[in-house]
C-alpha positions in Angstrom: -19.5 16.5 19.1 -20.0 13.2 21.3 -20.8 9.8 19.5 -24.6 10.0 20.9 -25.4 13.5 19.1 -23.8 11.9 15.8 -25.7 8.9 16.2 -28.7 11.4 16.9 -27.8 13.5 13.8 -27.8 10.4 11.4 -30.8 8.9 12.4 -32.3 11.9 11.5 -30.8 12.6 8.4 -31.8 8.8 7.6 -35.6 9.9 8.3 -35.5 12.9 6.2 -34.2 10.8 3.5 -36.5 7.8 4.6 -39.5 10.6 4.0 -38.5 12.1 1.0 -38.2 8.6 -0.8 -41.9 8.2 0.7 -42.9 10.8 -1.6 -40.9 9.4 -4.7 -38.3 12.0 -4.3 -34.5 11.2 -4.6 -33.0 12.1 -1.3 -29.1 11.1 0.2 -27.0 11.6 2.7 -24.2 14.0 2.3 -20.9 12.3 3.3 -19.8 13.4 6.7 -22.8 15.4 6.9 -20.8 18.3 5.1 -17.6 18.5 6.3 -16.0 17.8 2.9 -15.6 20.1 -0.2 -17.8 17.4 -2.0 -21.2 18.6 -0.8 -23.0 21.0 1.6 -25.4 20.4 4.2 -27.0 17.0 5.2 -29.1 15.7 3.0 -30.1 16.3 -1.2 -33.3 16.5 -2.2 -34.3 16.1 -5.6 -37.4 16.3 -8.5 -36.9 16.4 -11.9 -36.9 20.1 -11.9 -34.5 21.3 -8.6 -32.2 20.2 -5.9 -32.4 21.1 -2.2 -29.5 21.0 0.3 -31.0 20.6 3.6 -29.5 21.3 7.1 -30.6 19.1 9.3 -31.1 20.1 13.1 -32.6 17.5 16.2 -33.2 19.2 19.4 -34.8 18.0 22.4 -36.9 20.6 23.4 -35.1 23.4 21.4 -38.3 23.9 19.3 -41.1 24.0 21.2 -42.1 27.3 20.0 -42.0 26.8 16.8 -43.8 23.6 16.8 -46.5 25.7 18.9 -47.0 27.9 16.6 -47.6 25.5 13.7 -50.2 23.4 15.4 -52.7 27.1 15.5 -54.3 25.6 12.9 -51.8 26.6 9.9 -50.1 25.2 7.3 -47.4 27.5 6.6 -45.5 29.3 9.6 -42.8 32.6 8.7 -40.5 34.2 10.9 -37.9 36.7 10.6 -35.0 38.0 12.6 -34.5 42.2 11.9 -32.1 42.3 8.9 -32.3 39.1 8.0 -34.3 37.4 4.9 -38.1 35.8 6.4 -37.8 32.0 6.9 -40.9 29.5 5.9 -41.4 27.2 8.7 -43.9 24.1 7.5 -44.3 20.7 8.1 -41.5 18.4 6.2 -44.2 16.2 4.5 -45.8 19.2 3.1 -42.5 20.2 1.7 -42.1 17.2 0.2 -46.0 17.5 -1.0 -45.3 20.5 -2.8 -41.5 19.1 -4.8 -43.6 16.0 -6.0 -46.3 18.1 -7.3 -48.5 16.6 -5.0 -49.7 19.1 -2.2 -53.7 20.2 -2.5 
């Protein structure tokens, strides 16, 4: 991986972390995104009840689909691959919403 899509990555990860803290949740970066025995994933996200590992992914235009499908007017998106488990797709404030005990 080239020095832009690191730079890329970790501005990202810095934003997830950036909004989590937003929503008085504790949130860091997971040294070298990973890559260690330390930690998985990217970034920790925590209330006083659980702790999520996230794995953060930028694309350019990788996503379009996805995001096209969100903005129909819903507020909770699932997709599935055959064989494999259904994935929830929503927007990463409302994530956060729901750990702080604050989504309506």
């Amino acid at each position: 991986m080239g020095k832009p899509s690191r730079d890329k990555g970790a501005r990202f990860e810095r934003e997830i972390v950036a909004i989590a803290q937003a929503h008085d949740l504790n949130a860091v970066r997971v040294p070298l995104s990973g890559a260690t025995t330390f930690a998985k994933g990217d970034v920790v996200v925590s209330n006083d009840v659980d702790s999520w590992t996230i794995e953060a992914k930028k694309r350019a235009a990788g996503f379009r689909t996805i995001y096209r499908w969100l903005e129909k007017d819903c507020d909770l998106l699932v997709i599935g691959a055959d064989r494999k488990a259904a994935l929830a797709v929503l927007p990463l404030a409302d994530f956060f919403d729901l750990l702080a005990g604050r989504h309506t």
